[in-house]
C-alpha positions in Angstrom: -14.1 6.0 25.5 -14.2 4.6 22.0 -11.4 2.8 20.3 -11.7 1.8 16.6 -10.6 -1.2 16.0 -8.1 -2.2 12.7 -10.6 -5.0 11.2 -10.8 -4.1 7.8 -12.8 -7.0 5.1 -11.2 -9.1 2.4 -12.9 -8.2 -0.4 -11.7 -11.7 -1.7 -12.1 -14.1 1.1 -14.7 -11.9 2.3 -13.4 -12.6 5.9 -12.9 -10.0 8.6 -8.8 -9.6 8.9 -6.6 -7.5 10.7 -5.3 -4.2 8.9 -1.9 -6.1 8.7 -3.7 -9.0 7.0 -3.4 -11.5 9.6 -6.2 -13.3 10.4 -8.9 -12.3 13.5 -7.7 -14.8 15.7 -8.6 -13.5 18.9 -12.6 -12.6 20.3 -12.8 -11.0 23.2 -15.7 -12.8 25.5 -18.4 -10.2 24.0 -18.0 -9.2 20.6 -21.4 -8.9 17.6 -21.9 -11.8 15.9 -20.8 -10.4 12.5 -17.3 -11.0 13.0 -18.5 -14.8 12.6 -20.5 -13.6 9.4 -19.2 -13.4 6.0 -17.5 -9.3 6.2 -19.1 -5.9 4.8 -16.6 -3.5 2.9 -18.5 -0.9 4.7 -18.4 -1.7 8.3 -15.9 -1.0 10.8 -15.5 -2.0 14.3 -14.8 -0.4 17.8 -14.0 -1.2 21.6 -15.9 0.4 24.1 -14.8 0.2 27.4 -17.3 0.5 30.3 -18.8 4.0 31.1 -22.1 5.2 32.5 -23.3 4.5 28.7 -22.5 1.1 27.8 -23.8 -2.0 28.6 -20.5 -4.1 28.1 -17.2 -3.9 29.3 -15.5 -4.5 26.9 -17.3 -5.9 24.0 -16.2 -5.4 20.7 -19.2 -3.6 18.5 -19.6 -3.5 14.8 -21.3 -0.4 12.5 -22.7 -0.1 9.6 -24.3 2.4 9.6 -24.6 5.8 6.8 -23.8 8.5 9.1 -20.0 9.9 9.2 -18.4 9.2 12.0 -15.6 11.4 12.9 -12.7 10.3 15.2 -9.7 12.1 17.3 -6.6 10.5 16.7 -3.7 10.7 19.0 0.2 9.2 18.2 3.0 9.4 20.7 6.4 8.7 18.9 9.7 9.6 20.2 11.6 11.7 17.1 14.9 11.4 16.1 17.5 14.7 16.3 18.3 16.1 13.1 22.3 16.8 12.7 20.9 20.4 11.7 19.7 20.8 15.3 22.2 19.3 17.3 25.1 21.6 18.8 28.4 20.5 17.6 30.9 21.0 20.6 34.6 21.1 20.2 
């Protein structure tokens, strides 16, 4: 399982953030060593927890690479009743 990671780069600072724009405070015990290295605009970074695949568990891995990659995205969010939908009772 793959889990993309919201590092984005600071085009200004050119310093790996946080999509919020806080800084990257945290490193996990295995991450690549370009988090430490001035950022890329085109890279973007992913968790992959342990598998029969990967080496790490854990480790935080970085990609630059051409190809498109595509992702599933899931959201759980609890929705709000609409007045429109709700049975008025007397």
């Amino acid at each position: 399982m793959i889990i993309v990671l919201g590092i984005v780069c600071n085009a200004t600072s050119n310093e790996w953030i946080w999509a919020d724009g806080s800084p990257v405070d945290y490193r996990p015990p295995g991450f690549s060593g370009h988090l430490n290295q001035p950022c890329t605009p085109n890279g973007e970074w992913y968790y992959n927890r342990r598998d029969a695949n990967t080496i790490h568990e854990g480790y935080w891995y970085h990609y630059t690479g051409e190809a498109t990659v595509n992702y599933d995205i899931h959201c759980v969010t609890e929705l709000k009743k609409s007045l429109r939908f709700m049975r008025m009772t007397a």
